[in-house]
Each structure stands twice: as structure tokens, then as C-alpha cells.
PDB file as gemmi writes it, atoms N, CA and C in Angstrom:
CRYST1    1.000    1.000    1.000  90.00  90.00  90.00 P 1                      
ATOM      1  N   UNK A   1       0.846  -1.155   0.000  1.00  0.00           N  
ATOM      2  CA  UNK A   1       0.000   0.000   0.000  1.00  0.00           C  
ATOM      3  C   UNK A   1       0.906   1.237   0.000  1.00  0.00           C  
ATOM      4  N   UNK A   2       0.275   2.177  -0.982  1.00  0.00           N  
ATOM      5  CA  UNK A   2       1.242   3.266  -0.931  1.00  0.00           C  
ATOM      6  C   UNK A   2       0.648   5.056  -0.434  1.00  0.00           C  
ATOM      7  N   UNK A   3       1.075   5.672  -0.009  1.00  0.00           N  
ATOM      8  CA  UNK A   3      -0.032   6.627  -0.188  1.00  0.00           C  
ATOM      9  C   UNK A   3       0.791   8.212  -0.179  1.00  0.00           C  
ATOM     10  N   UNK A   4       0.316   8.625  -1.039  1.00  0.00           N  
ATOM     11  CA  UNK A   4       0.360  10.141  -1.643  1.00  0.00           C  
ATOM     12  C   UNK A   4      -0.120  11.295  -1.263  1.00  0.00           C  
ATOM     13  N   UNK A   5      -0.241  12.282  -0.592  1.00  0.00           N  
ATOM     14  CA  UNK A   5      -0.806  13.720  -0.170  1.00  0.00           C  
ATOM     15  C   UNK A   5       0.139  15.127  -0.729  1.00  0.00           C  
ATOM     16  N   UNK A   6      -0.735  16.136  -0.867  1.00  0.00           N  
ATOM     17  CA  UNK A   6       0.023  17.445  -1.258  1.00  0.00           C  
ATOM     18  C   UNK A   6      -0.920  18.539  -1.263  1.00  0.00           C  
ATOM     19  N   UNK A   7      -0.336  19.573  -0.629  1.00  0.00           N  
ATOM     20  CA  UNK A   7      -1.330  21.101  -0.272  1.00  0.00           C  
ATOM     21  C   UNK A   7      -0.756  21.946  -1.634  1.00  0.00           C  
ATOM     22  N   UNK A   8      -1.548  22.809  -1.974  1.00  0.00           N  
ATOM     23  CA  UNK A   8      -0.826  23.619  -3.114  1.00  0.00           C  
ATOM     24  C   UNK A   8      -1.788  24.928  -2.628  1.00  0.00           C  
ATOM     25  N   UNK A   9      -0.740  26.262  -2.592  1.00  0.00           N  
ATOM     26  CA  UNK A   9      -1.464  27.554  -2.449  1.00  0.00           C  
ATOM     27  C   UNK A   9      -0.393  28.545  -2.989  1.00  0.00           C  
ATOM     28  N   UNK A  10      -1.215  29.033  -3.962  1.00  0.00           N  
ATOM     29  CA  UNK A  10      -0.354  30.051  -5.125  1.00  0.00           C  
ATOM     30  C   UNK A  10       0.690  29.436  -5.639  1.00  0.00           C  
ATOM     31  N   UNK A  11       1.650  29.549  -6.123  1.00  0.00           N  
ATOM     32  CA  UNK A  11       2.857  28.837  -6.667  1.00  0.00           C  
ATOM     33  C   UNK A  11       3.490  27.984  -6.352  1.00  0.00           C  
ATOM     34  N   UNK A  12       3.266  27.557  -4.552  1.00  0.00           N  
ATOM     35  CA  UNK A  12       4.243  26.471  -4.281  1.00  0.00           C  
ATOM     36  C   UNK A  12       3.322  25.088  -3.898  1.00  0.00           C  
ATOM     37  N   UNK A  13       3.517  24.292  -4.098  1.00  0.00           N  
ATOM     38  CA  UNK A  13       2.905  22.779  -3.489  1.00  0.00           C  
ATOM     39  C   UNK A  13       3.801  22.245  -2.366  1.00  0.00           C  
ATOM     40  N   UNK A  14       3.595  21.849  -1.603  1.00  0.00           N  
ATOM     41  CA  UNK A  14       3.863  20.826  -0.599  1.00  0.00           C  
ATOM     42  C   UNK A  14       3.577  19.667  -0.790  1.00  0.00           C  
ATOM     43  N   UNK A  15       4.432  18.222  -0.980  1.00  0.00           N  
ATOM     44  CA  UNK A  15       4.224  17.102  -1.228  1.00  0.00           C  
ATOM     45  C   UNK A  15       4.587  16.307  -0.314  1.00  0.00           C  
ATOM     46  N   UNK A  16       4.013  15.187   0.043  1.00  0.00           N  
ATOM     47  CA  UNK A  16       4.428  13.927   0.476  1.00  0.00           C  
ATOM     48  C   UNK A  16       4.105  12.106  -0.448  1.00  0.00           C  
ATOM     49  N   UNK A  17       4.750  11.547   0.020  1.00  0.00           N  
ATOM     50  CA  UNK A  17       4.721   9.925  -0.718  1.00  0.00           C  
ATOM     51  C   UNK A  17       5.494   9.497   0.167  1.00  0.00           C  
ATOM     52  N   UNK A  18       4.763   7.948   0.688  1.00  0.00           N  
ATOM     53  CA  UNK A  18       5.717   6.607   1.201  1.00  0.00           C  
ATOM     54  C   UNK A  18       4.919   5.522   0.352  1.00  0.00           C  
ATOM     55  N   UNK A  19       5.967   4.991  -0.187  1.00  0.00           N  
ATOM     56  CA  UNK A  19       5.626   3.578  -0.892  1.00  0.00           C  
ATOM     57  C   UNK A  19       5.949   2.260   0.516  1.00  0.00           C  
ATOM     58  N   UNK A  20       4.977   1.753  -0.243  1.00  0.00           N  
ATOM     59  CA  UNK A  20       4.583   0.258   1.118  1.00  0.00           C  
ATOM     60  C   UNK A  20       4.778   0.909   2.476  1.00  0.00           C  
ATOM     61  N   UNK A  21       4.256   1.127   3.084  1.00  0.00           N  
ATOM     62  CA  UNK A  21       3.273   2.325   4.125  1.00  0.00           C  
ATOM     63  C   UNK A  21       3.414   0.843   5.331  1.00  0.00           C  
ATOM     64  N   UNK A  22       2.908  -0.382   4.767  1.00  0.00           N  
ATOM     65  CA  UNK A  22       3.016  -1.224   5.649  1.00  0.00           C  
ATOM     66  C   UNK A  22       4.449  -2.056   5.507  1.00  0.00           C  
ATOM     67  N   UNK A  23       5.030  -1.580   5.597  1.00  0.00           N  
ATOM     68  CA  UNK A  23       6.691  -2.915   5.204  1.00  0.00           C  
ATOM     69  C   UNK A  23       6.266  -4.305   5.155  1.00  0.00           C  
ATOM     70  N   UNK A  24       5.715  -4.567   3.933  1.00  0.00           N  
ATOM     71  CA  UNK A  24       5.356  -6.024   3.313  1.00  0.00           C  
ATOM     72  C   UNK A  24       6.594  -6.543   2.747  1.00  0.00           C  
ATOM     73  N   UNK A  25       6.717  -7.694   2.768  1.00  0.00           N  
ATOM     74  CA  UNK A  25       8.004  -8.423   1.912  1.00  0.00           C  
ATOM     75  C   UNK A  25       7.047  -9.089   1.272  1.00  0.00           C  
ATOM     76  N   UNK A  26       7.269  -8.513  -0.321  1.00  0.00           N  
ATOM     77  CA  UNK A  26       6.528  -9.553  -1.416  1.00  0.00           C  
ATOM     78  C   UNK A  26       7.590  -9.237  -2.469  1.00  0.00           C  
ATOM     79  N   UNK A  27       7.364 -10.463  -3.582  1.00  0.00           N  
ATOM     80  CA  UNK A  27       8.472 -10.513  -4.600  1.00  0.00           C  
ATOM     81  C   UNK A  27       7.305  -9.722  -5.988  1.00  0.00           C  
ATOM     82  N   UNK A  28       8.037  -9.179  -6.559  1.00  0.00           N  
ATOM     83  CA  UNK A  28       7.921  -8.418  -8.019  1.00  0.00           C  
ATOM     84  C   UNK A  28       7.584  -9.177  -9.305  1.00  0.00           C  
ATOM     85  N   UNK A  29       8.711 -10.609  -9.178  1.00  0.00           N  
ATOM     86  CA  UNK A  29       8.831 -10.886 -10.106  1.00  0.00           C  
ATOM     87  C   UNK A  29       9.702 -12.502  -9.749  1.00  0.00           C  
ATOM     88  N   UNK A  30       9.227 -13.631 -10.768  1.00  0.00           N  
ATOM     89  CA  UNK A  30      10.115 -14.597 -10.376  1.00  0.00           C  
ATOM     90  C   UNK A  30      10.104 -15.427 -11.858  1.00  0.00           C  
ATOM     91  N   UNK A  31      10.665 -16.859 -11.386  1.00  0.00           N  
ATOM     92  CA  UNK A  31      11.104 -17.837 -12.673  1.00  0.00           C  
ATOM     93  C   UNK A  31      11.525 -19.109 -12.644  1.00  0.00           C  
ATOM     94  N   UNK A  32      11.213 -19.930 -13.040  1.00  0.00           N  
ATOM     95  CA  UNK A  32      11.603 -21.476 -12.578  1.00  0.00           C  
ATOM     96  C   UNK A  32      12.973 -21.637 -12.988  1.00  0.00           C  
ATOM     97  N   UNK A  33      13.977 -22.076 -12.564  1.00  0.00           N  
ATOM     98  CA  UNK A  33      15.763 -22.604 -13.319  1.00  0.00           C  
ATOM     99  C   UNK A  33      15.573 -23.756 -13.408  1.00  0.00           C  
ATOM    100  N   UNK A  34      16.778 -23.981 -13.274  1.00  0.00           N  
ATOM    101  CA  UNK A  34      17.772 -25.465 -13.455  1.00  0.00           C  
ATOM    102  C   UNK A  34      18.244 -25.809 -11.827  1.00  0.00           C  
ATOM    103  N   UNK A  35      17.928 -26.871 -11.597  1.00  0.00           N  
ATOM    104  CA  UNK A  35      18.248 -27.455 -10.572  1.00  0.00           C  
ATOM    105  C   UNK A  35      19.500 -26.758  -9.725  1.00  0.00           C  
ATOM    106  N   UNK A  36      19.917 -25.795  -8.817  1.00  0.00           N  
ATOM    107  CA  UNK A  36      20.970 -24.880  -8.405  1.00  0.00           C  
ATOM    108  C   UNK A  36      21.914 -25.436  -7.593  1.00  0.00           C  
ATOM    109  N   UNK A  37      21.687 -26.981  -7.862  1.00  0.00           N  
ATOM    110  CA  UNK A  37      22.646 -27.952  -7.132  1.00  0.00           C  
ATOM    111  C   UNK A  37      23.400 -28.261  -8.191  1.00  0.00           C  
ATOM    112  N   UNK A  38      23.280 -28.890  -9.482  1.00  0.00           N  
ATOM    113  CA  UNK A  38      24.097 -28.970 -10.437  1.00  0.00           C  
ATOM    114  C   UNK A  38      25.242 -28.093 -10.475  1.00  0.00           C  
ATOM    115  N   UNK A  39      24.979 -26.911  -9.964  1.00  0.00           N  
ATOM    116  CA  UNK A  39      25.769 -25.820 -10.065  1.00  0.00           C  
ATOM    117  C   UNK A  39      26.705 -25.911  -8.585  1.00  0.00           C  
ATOM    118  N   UNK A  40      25.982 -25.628  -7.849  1.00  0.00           N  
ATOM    119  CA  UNK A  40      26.872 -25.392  -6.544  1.00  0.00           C  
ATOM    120  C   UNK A  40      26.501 -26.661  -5.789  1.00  0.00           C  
ATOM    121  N   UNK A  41      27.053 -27.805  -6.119  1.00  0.00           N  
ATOM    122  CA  UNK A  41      26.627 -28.606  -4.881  1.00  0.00           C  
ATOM    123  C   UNK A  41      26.679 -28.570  -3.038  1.00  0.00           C  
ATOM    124  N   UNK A  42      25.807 -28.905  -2.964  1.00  0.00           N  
ATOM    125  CA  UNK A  42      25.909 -28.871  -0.805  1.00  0.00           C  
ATOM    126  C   UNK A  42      24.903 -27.577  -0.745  1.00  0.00           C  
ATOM    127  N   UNK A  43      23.842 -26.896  -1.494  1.00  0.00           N  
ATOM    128  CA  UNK A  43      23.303 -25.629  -1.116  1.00  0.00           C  
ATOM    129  C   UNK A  43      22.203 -25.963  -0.699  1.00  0.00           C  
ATOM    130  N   UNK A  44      22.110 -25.433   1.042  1.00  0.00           N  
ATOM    131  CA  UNK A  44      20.945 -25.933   1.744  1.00  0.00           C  
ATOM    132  C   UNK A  44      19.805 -25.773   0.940  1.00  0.00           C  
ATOM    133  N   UNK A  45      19.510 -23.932   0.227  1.00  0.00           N  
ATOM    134  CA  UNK A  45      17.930 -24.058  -0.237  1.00  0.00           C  
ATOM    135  C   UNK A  45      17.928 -24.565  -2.177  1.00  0.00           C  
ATOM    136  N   UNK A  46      17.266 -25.472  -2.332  1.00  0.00           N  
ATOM    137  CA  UNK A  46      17.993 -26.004  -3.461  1.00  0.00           C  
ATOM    138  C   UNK A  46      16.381 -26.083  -4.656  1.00  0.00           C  
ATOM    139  N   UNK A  47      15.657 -25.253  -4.090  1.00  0.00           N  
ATOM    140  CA  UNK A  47      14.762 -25.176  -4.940  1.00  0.00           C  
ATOM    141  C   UNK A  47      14.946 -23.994  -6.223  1.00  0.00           C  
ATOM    142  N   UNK A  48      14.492 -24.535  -7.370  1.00  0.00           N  
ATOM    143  CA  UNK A  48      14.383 -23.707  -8.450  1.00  0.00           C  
ATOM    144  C   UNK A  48      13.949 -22.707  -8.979  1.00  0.00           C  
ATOM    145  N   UNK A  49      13.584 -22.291  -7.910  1.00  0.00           N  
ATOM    146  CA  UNK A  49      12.505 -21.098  -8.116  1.00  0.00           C  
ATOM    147  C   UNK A  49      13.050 -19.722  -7.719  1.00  0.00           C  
ATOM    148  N   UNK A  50      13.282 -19.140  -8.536  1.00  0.00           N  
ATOM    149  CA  UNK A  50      14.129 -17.046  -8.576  1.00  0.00           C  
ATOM    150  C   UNK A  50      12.728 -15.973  -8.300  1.00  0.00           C  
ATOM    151  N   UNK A  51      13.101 -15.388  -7.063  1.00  0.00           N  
ATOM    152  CA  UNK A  51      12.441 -14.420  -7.199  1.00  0.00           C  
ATOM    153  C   UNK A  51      13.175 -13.186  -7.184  1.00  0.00           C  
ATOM    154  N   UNK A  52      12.418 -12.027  -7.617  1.00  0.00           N  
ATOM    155  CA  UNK A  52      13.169 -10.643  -7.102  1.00  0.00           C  
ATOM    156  C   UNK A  52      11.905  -9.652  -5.921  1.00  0.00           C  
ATOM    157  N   UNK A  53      12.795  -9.752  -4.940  1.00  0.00           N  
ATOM    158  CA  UNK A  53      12.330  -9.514  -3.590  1.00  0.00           C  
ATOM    159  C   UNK A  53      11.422  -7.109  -4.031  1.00  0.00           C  
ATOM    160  N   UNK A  54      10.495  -7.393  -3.652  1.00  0.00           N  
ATOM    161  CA  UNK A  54      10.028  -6.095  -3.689  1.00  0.00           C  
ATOM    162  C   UNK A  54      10.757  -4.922  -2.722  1.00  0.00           C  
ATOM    163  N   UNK A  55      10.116  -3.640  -3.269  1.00  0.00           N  
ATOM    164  CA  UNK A  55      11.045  -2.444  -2.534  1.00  0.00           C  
ATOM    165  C   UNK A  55      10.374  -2.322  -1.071  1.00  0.00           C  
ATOM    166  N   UNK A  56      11.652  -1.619  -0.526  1.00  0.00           N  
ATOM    167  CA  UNK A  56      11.419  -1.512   1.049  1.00  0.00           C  
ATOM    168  C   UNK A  56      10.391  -0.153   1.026  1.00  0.00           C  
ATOM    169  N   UNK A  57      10.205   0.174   2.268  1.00  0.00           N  
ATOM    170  CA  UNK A  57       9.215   0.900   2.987  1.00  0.00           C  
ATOM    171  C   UNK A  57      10.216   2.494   2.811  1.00  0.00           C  
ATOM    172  N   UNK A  58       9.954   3.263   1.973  1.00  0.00           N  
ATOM    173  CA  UNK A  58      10.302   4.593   1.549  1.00  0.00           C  
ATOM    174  C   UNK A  58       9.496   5.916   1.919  1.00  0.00           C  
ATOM    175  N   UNK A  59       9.944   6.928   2.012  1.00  0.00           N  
ATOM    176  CA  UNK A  59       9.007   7.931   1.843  1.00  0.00           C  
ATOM    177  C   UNK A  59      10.268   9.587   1.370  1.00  0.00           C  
ATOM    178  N   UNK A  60       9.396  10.315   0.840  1.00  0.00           N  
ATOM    179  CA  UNK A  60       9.451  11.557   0.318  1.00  0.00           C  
ATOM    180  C   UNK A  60       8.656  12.748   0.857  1.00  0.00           C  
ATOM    181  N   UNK A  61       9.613  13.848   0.855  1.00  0.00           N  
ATOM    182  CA  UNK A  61       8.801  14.847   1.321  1.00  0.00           C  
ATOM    183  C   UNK A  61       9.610  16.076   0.571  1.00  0.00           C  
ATOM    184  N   UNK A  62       8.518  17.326   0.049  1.00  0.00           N  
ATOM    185  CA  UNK A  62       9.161  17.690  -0.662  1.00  0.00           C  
ATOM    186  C   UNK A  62       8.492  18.994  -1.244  1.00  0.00           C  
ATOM    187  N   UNK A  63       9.510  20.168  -1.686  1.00  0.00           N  
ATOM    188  CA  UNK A  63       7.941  21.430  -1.701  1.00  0.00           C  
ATOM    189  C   UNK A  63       8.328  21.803  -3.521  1.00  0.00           C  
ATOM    190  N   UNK A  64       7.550  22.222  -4.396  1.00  0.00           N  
ATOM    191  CA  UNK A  64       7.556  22.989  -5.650  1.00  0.00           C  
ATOM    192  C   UNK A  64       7.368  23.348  -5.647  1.00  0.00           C  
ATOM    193  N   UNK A  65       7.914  25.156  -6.525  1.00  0.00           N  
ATOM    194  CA  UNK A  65       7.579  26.474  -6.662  1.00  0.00           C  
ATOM    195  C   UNK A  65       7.695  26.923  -7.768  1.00  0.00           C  
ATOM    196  N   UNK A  66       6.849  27.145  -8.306  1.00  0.00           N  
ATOM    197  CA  UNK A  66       6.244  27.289  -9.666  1.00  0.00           C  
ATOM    198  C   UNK A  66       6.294  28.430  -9.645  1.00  0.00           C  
ATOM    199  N   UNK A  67       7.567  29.648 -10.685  1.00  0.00           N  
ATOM    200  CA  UNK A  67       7.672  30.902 -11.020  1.00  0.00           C  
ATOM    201  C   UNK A  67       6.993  31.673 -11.971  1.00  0.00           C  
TER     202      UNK A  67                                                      
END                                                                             
């Protein structure tokens, strides 16, 4: 969950943003391989499956002034 707010009066805005608001660990994106023991034998987690782990818990704050 992400969430966005901003005041604007005459030329300047005031902004805010935090992405993942709740610090969730979820993956983006993943993919089945090749067995990752063939490769490195003795590797405790030896399942085939790649993920790419999602972004951490961020935020922004920030003003624009529009001349």
C-alpha cells in the first residue's frame, strides 16, 4: 500500500509519498531454473525457483515552486 498527499497555495505545493506504508516483503517478479545444485553442490535451499524480492518501505517529502 502506498499513499500520496500534497497542499498547493499560489505557486508552491507541498508534497508527500511513502511507498509500502506497511513494510510487506513480497516478490515483483520470479522464474523457474535449473536445478541450483548442479551448479553449486551442498546448497541448503535447493529449490528452483528465482524471485526478485520487492522495494522496502520509503518515503518523500518535498515542496515545488512554480515561477
Amino acid at each position: 500500500m502506498n499513499l500520496r498527499g500534497g497542499y498547493r497555495w499560489d505557486h508552491v505545493e507541498l508534497y508527500a509519498r511513502i511507498d509500502n506504508i506497511l513494510d510487506e516483503d513480497y516478490e515483483n517478479f520470479g522464474l523457474l531454473g535449473e536445478d541450483p545444485t548442479e551448479v553449486l553442490p551442498g546448497l541448503a535451499d535447493d529449490r528452483p525457483i528465482f524471485v526478485g524480492v520487492g522495494a522496502p518501505r520509503a518515503a518523500w517529502l518535498g515542496i515545488h515552486i512554480a515561477l
